[in-house]
N, C-alpha and C positions, 0 to 999 in steps of 0.2 A: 504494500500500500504506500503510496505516497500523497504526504502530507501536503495542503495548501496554503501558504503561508500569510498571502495577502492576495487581495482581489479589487479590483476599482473598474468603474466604470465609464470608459473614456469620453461616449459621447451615445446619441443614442444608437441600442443593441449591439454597440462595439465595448466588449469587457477584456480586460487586461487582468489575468492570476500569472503569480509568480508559485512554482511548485518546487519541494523540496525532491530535489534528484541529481545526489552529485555524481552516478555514472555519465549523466548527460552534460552535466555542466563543466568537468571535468573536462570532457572530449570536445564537446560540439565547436564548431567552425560555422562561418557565414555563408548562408545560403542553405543551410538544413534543415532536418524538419524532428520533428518526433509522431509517431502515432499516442493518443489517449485514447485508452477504454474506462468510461467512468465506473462500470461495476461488473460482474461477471457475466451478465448476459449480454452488457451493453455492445453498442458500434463504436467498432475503429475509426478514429478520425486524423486525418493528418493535420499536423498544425507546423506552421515555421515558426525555428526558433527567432524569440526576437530580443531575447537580451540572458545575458548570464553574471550571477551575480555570487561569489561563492561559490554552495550548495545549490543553488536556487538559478532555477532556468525559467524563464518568461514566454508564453504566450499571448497574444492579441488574436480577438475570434471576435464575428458579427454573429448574432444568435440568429438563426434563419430556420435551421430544422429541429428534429426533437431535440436531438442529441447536445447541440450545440448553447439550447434553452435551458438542457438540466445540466451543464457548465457553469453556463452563470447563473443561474441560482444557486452552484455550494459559495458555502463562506470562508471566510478564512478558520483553519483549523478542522477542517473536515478532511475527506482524501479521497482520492481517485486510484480506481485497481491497476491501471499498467499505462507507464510511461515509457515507450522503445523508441530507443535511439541511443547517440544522434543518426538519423540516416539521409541517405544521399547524399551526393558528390558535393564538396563544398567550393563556393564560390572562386569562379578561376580569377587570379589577381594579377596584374600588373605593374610594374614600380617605375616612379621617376616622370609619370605621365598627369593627363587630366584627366581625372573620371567624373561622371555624371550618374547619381542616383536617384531614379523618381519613380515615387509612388503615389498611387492613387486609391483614396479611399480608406478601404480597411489594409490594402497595398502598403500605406506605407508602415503597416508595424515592423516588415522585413528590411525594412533604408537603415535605422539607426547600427545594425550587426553591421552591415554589409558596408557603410560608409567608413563605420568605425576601423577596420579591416584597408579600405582601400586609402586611409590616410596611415596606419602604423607603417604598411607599406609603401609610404615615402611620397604616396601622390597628392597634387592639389584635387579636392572635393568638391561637387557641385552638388547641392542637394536642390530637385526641384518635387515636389508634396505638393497635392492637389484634393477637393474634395467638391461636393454640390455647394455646400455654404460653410460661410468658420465656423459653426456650430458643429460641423464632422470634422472639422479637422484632427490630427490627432498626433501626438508626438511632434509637434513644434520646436517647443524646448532642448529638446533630447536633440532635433537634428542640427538644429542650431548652434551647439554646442559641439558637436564631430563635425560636421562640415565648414569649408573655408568660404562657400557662401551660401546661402540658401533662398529659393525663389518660392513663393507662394502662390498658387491660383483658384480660385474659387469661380463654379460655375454662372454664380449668380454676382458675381462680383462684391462680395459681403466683405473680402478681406484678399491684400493683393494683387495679382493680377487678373482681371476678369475675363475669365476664359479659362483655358483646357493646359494642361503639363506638354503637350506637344506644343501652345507657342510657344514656350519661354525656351523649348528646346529646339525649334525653328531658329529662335532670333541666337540662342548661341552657337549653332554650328553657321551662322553667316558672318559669325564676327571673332569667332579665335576656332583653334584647332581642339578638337574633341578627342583622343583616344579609346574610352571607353565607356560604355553606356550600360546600366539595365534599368532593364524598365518591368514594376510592381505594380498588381489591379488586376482589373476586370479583365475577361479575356479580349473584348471588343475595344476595351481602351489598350492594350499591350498592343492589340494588330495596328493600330491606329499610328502610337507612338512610336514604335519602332519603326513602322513605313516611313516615319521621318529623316530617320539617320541609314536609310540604303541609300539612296543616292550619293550621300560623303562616303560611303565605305567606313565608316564604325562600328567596325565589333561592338553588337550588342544582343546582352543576356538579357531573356524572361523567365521568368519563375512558375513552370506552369502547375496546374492544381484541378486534376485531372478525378475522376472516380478512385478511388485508393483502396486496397483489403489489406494484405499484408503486408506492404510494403518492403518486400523483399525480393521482388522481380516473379515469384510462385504463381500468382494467380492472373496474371496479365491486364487486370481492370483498369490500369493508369497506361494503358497503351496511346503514346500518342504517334504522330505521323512527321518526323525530322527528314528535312532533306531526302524526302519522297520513300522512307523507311520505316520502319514500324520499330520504337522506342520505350524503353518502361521508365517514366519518368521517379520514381523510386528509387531505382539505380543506377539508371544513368543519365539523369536530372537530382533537385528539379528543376536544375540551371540549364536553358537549352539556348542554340544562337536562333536570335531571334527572324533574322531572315531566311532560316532554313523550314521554322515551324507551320503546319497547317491548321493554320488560327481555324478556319471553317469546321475542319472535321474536329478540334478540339471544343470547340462550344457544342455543338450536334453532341456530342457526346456526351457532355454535362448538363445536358436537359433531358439524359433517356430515364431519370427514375423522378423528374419532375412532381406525378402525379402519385408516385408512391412515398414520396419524401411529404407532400402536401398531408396525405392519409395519417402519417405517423406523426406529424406533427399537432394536428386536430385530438389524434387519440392521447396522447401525451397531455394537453393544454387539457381536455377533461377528463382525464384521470386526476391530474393535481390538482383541477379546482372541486372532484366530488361532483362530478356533472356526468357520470358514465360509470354504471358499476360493472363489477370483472378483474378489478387488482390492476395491477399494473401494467405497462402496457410498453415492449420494446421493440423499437428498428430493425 
């Protein structure tokens, strides 16, 4: 069992718990992930790691389905049955260059490891963090603080630049030399953002986040489609270049259990409120 030490919640249905697990904090590197199973019947979920602290390794997760729902409701001092990791390949680095880290969303819990990382290794950092309004923003501070500079954009233009992480990534590959890019988010905003940066030839990495079981390459459900090949993003992501990926067949794939993810969600929300009797109710 491991313990959860602290838990907050960044913005809405975006919760941050920090977990006591020092095989993982021990090891993990930028750009990894862990699987949690919250009890013993529960679902695998992957999660990327997004800070390490001591013992204690950090998660960032939007509650969206069941599983993710009875996440954040534990509290600090409760625990969770199994925390495996660190897995997958950690974030390929560069030294001596400019690197660009932007996320979007609940995207950016993964920028603060991954920046942190590309500055120890010697490089100047560009952090660009984007979200619908600065009420989602999330980890400001934190990027602020490891990057050498940091750009802001807000959909609705509440805070920053108003607009999207692909202009402010537009206006710097017109105006200094880029070496290195990834791009964190949605899978529609990664296809998006990264179409930016083929045309200068910039190596750049996405983080994809694909259907997941074991995480261990066994069961093939995190197949995605790399430079026209069939890829298990568990072991050999979940860092992929991003002009080789097939952003299309990667969304299509993560809308195939849409309407069973809906069902368990519903059974979940009225089991806990006492609105549907039969016990408990699992993914």
């Amino acid at each position: 069992m491991y313990k959860i030490e602290e838990t907050t919640q960044l913005a809405d249905r975006v919760h941050q718990i920090w977990i006591r697990a020092p095989h993982v904090a021990h090891h993990a590197q930028a750009g990894q992930f862990v699987i949690i199973r919250i009890d013993e019947q529960g679902e695998r979920i992957p999660l990327t790691i997004s800070g390490v602290n001591g013992d204690l390794v950090r998660v960032i997760f939007m509650a969206v389905g069941k599983t993710t729902h009875h996440l954040a409701s534990l509290a600090a001092g409760e625990h969770v049955r199994d925390v495996a990791g660190p897995l997958g390949r950690p974030s390929e680095m560069i030294s001596g260059g400019t690197c660009v880290v932007i996320g979007g969303g609940v995207g950016v819990a993964s920028t603060p490891i991954i920046a942190k990382a590309a500055k120890d290794a010697g490089n100047h950092v560009i952090g660009i963090i984007g979200a619908r309004n600065a009420g989602l923003l999330i980890l400001e501070d934190e990027m602020r603080a490891v990057c050498d500079e940091l750009f802001i954009t807000t959909d609705d233009g509440s805070k920053g630049t108003h607009g999207f992480v692909s202009d402010v990534l537009k206006t710097l590959l017109a105006e200094r030399k880029l070496d290195l890019v990834w791009v964190i988010g949605p899978a529609i905003m990664m296809k998006v953002t990264s179409g930016v940066t083929q045309p200068f030839g910039v190596k750049t990495f996405v983080s994809l986040n694909p259907i997941m079981v074991d995480g261990s390459g066994m069961c093939g459900s995190c197949r995605v489609i790399v430079g026209g090949e069939t890829r298990f993003a568990c072991v050999d992501g979940p860092e992929f270049d991003a002009h080789q990926v097939d952003f299309n067949s990667l969304m299509a794939r993560q809308r195939v259990y849409t309407e069973e993810e809906k069902v368990a969600l519903e059974r979940h929300q009225a089991a806990h409120c006492g609105c549907e009797e039969g016990g408990n109710h699992h993914a």
